[in-house]
N, CA, C and O atoms as a DFTB+ gen file, in Angstrom:
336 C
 N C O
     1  1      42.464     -88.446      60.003
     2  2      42.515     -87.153      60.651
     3  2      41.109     -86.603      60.793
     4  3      40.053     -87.082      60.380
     5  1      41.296     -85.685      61.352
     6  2      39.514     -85.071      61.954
     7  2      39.869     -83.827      61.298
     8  3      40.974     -83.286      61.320
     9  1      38.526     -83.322      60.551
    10  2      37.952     -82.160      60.152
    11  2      36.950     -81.301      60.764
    12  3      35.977     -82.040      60.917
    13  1      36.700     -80.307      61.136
    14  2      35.715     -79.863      61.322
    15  2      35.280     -78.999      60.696
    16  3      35.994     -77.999      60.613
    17  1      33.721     -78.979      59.865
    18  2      33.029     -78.701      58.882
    19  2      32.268     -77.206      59.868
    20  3      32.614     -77.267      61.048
    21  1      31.638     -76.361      59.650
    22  2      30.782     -75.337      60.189
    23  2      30.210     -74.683      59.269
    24  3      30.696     -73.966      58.393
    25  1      28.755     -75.058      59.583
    26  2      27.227     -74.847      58.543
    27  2      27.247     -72.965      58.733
    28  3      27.122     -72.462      59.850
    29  1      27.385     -72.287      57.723
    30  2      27.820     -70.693      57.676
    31  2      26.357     -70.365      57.777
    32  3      26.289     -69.139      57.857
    33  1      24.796     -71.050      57.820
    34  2      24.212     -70.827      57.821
    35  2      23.262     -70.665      59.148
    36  3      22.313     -69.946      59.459
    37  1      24.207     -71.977      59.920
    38  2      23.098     -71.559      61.165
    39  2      24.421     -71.706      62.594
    40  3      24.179     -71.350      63.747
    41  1      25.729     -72.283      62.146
    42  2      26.885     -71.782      63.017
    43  2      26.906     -73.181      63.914
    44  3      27.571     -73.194      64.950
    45  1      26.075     -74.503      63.446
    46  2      26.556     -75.370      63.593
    47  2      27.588     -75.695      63.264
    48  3      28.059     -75.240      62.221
    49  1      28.513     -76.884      64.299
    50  2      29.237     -77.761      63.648
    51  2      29.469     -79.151      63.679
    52  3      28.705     -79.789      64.404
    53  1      30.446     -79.852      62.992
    54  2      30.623     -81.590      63.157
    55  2      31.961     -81.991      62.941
    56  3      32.390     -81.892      61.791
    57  1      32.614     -82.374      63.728
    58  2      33.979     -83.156      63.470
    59  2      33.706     -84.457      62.726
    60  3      32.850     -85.250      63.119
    61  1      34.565     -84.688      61.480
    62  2      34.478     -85.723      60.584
    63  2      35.608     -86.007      60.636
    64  3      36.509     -85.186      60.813
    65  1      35.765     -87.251      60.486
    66  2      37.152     -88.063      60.330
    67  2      37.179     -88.462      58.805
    68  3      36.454     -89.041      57.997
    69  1      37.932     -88.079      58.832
    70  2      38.609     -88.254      57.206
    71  2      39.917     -89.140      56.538
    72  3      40.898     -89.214      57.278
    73  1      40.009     -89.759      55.325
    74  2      41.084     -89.735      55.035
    75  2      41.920     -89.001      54.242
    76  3      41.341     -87.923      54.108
    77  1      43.106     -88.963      53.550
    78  2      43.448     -88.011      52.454
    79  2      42.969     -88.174      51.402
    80  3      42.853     -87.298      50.545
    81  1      42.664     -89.174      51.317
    82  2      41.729     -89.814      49.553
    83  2      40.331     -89.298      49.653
    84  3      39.527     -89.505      48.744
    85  1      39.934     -88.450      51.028
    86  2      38.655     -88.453      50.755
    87  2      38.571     -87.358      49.788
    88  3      39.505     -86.721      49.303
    89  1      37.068     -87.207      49.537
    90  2      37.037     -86.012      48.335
    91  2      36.435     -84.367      49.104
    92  3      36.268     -84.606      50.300
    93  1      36.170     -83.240      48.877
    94  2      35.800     -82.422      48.759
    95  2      34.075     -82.819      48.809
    96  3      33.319     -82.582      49.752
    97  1      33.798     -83.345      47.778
    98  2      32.199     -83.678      47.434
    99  2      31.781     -84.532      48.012
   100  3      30.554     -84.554      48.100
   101  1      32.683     -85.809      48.784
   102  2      32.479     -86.513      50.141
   103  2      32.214     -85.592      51.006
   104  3      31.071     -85.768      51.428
   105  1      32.682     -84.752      51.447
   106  2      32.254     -83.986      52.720
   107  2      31.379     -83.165      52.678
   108  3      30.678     -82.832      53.634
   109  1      31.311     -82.691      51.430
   110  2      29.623     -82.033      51.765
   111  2      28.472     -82.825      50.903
   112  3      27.501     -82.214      50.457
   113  1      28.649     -84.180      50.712
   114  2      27.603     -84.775      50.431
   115  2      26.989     -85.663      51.861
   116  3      25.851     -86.085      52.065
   117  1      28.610     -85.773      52.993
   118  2      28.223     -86.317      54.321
   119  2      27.630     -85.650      54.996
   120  3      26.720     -86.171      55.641
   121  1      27.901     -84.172      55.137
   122  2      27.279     -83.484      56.113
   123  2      25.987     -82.837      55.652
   124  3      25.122     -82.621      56.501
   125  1      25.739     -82.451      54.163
   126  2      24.586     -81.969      54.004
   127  2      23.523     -82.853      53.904
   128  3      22.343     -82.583      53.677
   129  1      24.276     -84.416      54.177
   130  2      22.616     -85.035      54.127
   131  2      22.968     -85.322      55.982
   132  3      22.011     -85.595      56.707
   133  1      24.119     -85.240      56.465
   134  2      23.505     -85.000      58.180
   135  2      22.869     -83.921      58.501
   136  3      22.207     -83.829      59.534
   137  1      23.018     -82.906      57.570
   138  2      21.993     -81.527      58.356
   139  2      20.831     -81.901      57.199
   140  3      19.748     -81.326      57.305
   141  1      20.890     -82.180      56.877
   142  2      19.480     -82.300      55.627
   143  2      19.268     -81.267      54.757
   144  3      18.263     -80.583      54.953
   145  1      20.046     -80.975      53.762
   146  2      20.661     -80.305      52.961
   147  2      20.857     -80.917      51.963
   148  3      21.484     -81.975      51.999
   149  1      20.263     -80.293      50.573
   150  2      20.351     -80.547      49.499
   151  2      22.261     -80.169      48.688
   152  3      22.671     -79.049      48.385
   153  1      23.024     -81.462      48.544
   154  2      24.461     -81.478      48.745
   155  2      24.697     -80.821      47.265
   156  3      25.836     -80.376      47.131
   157  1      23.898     -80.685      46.205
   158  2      24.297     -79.808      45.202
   159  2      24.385     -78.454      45.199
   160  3      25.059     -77.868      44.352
   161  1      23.643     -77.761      46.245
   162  2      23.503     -76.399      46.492
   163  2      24.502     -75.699      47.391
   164  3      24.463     -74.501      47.672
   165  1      25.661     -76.826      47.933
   166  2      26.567     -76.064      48.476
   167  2      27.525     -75.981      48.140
   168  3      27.628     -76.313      46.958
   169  1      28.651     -75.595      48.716
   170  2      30.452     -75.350      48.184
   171  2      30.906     -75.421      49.774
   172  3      30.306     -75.213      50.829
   173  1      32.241     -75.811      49.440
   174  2      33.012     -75.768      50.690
   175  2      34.074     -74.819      50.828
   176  3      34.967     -74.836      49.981
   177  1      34.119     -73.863      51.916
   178  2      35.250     -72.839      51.748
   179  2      36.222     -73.172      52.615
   180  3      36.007     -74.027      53.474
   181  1      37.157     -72.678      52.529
   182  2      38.296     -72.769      53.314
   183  2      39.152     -71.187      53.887
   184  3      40.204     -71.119      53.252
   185  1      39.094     -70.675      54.290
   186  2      39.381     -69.429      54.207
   187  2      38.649     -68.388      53.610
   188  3      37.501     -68.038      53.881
   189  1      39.580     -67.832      52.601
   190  2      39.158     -67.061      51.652
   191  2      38.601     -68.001      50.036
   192  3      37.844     -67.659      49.127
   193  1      39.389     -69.244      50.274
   194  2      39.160     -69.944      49.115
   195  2      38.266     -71.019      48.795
   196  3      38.374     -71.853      49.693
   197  1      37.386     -71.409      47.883
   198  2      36.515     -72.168      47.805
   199  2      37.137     -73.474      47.010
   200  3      37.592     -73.485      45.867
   201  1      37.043     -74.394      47.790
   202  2      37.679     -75.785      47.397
   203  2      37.197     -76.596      46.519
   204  3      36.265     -77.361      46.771
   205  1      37.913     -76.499      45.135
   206  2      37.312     -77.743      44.418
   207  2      36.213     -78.928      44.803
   208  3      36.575     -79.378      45.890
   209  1      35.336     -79.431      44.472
   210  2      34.484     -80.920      44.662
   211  2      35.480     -81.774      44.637
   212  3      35.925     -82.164      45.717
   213  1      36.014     -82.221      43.479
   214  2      37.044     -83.261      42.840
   215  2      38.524     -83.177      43.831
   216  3      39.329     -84.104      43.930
   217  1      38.610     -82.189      44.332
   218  2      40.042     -82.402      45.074
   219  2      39.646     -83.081      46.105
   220  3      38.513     -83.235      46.560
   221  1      41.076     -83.643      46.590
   222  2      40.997     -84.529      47.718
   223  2      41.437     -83.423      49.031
   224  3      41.851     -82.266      48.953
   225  1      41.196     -84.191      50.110
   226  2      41.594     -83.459      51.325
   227  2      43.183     -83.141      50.835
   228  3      43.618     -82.049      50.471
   229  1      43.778     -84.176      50.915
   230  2      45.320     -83.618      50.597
   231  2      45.544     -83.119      49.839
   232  3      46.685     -82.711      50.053
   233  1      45.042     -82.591      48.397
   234  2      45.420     -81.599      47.337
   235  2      44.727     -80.447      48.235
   236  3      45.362     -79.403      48.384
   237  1      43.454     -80.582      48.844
   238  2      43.146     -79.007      49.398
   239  2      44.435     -78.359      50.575
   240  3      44.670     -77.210      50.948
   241  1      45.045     -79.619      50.894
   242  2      46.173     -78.976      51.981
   243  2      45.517     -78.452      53.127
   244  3      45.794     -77.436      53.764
   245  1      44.172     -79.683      53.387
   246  2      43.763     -79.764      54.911
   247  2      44.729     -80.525      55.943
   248  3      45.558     -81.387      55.649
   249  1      44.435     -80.007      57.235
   250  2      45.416     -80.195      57.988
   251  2      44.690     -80.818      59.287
   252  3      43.611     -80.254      59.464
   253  1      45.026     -82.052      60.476
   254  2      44.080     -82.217      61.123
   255  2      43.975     -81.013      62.027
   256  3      44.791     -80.238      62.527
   257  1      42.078     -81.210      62.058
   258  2      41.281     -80.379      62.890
   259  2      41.206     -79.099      62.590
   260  3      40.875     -78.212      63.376
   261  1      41.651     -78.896      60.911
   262  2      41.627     -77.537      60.333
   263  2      39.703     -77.397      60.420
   264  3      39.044     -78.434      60.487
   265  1      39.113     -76.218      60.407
   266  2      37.688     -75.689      60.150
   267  2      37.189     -75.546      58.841
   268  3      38.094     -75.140      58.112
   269  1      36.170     -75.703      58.259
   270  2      35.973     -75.396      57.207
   271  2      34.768     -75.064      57.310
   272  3      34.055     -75.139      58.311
   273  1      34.424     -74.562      55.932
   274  2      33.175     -73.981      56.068
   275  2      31.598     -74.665      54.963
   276  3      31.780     -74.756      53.749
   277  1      30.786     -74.901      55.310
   278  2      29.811     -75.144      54.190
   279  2      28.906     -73.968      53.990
   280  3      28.139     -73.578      54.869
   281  1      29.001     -73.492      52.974
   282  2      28.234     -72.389      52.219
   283  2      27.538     -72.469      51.237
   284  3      27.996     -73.273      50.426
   285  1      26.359     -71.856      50.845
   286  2      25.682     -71.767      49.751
   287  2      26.193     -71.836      48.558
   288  3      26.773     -70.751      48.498
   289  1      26.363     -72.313      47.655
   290  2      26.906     -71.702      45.889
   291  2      26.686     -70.790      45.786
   292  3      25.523     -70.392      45.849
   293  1      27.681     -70.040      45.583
   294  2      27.424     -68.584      45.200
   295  2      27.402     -68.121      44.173
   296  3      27.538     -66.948      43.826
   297  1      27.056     -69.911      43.051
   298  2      27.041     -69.670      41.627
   299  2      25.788     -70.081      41.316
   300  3      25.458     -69.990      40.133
   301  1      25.126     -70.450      41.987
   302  2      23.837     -71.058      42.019
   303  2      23.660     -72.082      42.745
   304  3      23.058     -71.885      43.801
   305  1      23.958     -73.003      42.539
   306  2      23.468     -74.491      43.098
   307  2      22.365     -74.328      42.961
   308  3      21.869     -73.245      42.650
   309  1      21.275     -76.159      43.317
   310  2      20.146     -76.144      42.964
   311  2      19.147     -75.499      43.808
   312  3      17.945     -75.642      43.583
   313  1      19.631     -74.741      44.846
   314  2      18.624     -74.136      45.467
   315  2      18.137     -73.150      44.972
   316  3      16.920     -73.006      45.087
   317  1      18.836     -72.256      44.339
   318  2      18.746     -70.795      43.574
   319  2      17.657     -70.969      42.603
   320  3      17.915     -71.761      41.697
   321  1      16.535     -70.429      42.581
   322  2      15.787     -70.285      41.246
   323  2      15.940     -69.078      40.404
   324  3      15.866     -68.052      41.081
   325  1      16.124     -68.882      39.180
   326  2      16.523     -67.717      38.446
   327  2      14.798     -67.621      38.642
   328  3      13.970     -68.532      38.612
   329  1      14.533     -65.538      38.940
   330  2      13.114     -65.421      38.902
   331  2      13.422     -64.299      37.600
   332  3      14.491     -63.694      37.532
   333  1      12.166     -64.103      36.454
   334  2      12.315     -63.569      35.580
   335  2      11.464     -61.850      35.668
   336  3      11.536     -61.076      34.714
């Protein structure tokens, strides 16, 4: 099935083909090294909800050609430097 991913940062996007086994951390380890993006510093949302790494497409209850989103960690990731 096809996904489509959309970078919340600059409003790009990419249709990915997927399977159900794929992972969460597959897809934003594919696309953040296609946009060139450091893949620890992001999260993937779905709505309102931010999708596990470890889940698979089918535990997230993606659907084909559902949208999703790649976003910053909003817990940090490694981009964030704590400044003191």
């Amino acid at each position: 099935m096809n996904i489509i991913v959309k970078d919340a940062e600059t409003g790009n996007r990419i249709t990915m083909q997927v399977d159900e086994d794929n992972t969460i951390e597959e897809v934003i380890e594919e696309v953040a090294n296609y946009w060139k993006k450091d893949a620890g510093a992001y999260v993937i949302r779905y709505g309102k909800k931010i999708l596990q790494a470890n889940s698979s497409i089918k535990e997230a209850n993606l659907q084909d050609n559902d949208v999703i989103e790649l976003i910053p960690d909003p817990e940090g990731g490694s981009c964030y430097r704590k400044i003191f």
